[in-house]
N, C-alpha and C positions, 0 to 999 in steps of 0.2 A: 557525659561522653556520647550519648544517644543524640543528644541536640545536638553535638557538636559536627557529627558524623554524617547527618539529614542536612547538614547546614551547607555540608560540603559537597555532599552530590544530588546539592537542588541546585537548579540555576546559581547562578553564583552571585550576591548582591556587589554594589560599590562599596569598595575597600577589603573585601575578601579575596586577599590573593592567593589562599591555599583551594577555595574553590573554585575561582579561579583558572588557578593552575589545571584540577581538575577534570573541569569543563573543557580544557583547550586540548587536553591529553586525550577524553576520552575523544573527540572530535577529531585527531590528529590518528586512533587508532582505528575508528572508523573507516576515514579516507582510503588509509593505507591498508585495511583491510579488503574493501571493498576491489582497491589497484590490483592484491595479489591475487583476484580471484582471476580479474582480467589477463593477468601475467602468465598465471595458470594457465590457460586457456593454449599456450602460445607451445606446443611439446617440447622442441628445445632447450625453450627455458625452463621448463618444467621437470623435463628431465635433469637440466645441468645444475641448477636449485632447488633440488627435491630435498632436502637436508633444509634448507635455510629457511620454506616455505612450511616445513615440519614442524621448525622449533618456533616461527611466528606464529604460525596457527594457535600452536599451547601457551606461549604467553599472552596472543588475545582473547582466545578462552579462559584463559584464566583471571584476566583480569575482568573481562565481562561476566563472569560467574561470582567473582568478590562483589562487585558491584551490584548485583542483582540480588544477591544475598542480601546485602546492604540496606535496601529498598527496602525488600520485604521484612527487616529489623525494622525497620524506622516506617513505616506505612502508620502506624498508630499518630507521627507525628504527621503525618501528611492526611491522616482521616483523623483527625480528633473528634469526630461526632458520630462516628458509624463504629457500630457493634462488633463488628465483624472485617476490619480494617483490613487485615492482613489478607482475607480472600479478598476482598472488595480490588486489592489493589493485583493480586494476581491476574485474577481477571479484568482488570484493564486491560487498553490494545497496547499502550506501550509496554507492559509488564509480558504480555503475549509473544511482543516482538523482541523481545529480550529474549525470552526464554527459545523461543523457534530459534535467532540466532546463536548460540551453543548449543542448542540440541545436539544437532549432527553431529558435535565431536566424540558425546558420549553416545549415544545408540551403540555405535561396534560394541561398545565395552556390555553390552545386553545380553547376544547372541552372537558365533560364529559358523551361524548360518547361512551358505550359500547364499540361497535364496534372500537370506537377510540382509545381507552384504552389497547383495545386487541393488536392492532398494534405498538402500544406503545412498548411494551415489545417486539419487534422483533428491533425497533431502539433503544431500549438501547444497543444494541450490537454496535452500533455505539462507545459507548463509548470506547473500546480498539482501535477507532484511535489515539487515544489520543497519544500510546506511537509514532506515528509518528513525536509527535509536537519534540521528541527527534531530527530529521535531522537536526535543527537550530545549533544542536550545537559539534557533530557530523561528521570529516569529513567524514567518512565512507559510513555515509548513505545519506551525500552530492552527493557524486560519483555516488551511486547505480542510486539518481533520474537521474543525468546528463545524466551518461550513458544510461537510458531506456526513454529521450527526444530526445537524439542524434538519437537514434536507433529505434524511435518507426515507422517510414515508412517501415523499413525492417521487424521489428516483425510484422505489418499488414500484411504486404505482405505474410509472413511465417504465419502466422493463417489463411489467406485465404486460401491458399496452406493445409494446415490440416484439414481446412474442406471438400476443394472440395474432397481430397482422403477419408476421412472418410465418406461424401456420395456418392462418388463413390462404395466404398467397401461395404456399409449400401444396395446397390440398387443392387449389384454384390450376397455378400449371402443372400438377400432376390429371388432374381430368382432361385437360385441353391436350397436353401434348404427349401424356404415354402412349396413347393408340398410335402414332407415327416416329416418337424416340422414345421406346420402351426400356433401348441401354440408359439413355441420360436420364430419365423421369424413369425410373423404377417404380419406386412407391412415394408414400408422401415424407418418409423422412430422408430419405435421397435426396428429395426435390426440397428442402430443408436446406441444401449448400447454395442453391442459383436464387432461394428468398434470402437468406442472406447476405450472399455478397451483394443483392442487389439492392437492398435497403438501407445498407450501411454504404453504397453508392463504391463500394469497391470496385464490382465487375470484372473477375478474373478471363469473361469471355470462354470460358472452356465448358459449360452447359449453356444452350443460351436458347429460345424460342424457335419456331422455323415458321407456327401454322399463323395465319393472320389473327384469329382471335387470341392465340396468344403474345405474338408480340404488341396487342392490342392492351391486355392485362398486363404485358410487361411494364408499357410504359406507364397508365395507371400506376401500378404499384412503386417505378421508379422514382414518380413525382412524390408518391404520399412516404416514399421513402427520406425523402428531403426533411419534410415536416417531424419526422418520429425522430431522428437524430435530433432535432433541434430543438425538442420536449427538453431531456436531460440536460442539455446547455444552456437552455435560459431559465431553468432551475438551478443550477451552480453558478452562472452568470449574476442572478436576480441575490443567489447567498453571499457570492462575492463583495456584491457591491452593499448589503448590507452590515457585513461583517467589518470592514474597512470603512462606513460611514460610523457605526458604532463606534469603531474604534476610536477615530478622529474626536468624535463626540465627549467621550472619555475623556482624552486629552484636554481640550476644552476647558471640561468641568475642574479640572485640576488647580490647585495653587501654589502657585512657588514666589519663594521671597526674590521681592526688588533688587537686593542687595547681592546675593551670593546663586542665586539661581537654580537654590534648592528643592526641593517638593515639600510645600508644609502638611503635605497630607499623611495620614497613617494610617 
């Protein structure tokens, strides 16, 4: 019953059409999960569907909390060589995102806590993790996660690198320009918002330089601004196109019969 159960809410192979079905269900409540939060959104309708958005809500949690249950039943079939399968698989990120997506139904039921209550409503935003549970099934957004595990030592590395310049630059026009905008360049983590915008090449314009050596530094910084953004891009760039050469490669190596067009591999 365990294999049977694991069979069904993994990927769903060809000629499984109970997993299948599944797969397409859970992906179909996803979507439309996702819809009512935007629908929500909308007071109107929110007020006039407050009833019918009530009783979705509980049939999507409920079926994402079968499900999840499910998982962590069967995780031994999915870690058959880890000791400890059932944590191993909790803490996973999709086992994470699972669980953040029904969080917020239950927390009320914890505390009727004012204060509780109020925080509340900033975790239900939780609930648009949900369309992530979509990677299971997905290659696409299989790749994205691979490639940003593969890469995630480089990307630290490269955030480090964007902040040390963005307080560098925070500490740079705060010397230059507080003595003449003491309101806009306060201190160095004020001046933390115009290194910012200005590295990330936003430039909301509403702190900006005035004395010559600082717009001198601005531009400095705005160039090398350029280059720091493009660190983290031609590192998911450079994963990208690895991951999808691999891939291809994969393919390749594969064999399938002449005759029916099957995979002899197993």
């Amino acid at each position: 019953m365990k294999k049977r159960i694991f069979a069904i809410i993994s990927k769903a192979e060809d000629g499984d059409l109970a997993s299948a079905i599944f797969d397409y269900s859970i992906m179909a409540l996803i979507v439309l999960s996702v819809l009512s939060i935007i629908l929500e959104s909308y007071q109107d309708i929110a007020t006039k569907y407050a009833s019918l958005f009530s009783v979705f809500e509980v049939v999507t949690v409920a079926v994402f909390s079968i499900e999840y249950i499910a998982r962590i039943w069967t995780a031994d079939l999915l870690y058959p060589d880890s000791k400890h399968p059932h944590v191993k698989y909790v803490l996973s990120f999709m086992a994470i995102m699972d669980l953040m997506a029904i969080l917020p139904f239950y927390l009320p039921f914890i505390s009727a806590d004012l204060r509780f209550l109020r925080m509340i409503r900033l975790f239900r935003l939780f609930r648009l993790l949900r369309i992530f549970k979509l990677g299971r099934y997905f290659t696409a957004l299989q790749i994205i996660v691979h490639v940003l595990k593969e890469s995630a030592a480089q990307l630290i590395i490269s955030v480090v690198i964007c902040m040390f310049v963005m307080l560098f630059s925070a500490i740079i026009m705060y010397t230059v320009e507080n003595p003449v905008q003491p309101e806009q360049f306060p201190n160095v983590i004020a001046s933390l918002w115009w290194a910012i915008c200005t590295l990330t090449t936003v430039g909301y314009g509403d702190v900006y330089p005035i004395t010559t050596v600082g717009r001198f530094f601005a531009a400095v910084i705005s160039l090398v601004g350029i280059g720091i953004i493009a660190i983290p891009t031609g590192i998911i760039a450079g994963g990208f196109s690895n991951a999808i050469s691999g891939s291809e490669q994969k393919k390749e190596e594969k064999h399938y019969c002449p005759y029916c067009g099957k995979s002899l591999d197993k």
